[in-house]
Backbone as JSON, one array per atom type, in Angstrom:
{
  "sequence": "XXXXXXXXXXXXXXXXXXXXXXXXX",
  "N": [[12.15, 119.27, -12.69], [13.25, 116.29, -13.6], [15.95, 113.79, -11.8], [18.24, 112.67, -13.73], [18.59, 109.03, -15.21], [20.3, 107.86, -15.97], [23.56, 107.6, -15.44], [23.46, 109.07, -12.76], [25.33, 109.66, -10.46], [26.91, 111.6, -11.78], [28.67, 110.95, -14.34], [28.0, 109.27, -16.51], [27.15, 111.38, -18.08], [25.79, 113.2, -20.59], [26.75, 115.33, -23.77], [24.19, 116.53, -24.44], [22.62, 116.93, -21.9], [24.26, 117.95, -20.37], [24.33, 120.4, -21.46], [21.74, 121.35, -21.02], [21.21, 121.16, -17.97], [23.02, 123.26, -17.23], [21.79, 125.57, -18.81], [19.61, 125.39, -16.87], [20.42, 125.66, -14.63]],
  "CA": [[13.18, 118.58, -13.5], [13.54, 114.74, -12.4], [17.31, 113.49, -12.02], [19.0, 111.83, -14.99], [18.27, 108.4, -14.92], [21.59, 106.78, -16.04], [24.65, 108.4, -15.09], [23.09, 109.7, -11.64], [26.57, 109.75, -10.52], [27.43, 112.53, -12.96], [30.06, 110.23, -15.4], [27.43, 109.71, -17.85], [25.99, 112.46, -18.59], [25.48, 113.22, -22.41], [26.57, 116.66, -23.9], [22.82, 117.67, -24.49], [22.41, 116.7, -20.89], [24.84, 119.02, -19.54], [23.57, 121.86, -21.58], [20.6, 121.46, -19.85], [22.03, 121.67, -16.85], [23.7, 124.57, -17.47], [20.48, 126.38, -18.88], [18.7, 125.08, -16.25], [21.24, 126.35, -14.24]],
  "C": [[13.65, 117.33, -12.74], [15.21, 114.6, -13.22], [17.08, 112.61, -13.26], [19.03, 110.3, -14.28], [19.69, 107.64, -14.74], [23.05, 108.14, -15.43], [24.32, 109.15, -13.83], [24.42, 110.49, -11.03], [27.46, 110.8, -11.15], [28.53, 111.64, -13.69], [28.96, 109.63, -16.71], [26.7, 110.43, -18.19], [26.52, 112.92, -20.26], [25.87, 115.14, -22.85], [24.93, 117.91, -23.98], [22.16, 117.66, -22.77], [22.67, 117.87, -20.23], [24.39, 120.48, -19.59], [22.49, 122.3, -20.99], [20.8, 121.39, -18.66], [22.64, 123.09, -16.96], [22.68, 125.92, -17.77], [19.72, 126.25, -18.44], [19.52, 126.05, -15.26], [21.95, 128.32, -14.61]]
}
């Protein structure tokens, strides 16, 4: 799973983003 391109930083991350994170997690 490659990092998120924009928002690296975590401040933009996108709700479908996070979910994935979370169910990646």
């Amino acid at each position: 799973m490659a990092p998120p391109e924009e928002g690296s930083s975590g401040t933009g991350l996108t709700l479908e983003e996070i979910k994935n994170e979370a169910v990646d997690l």
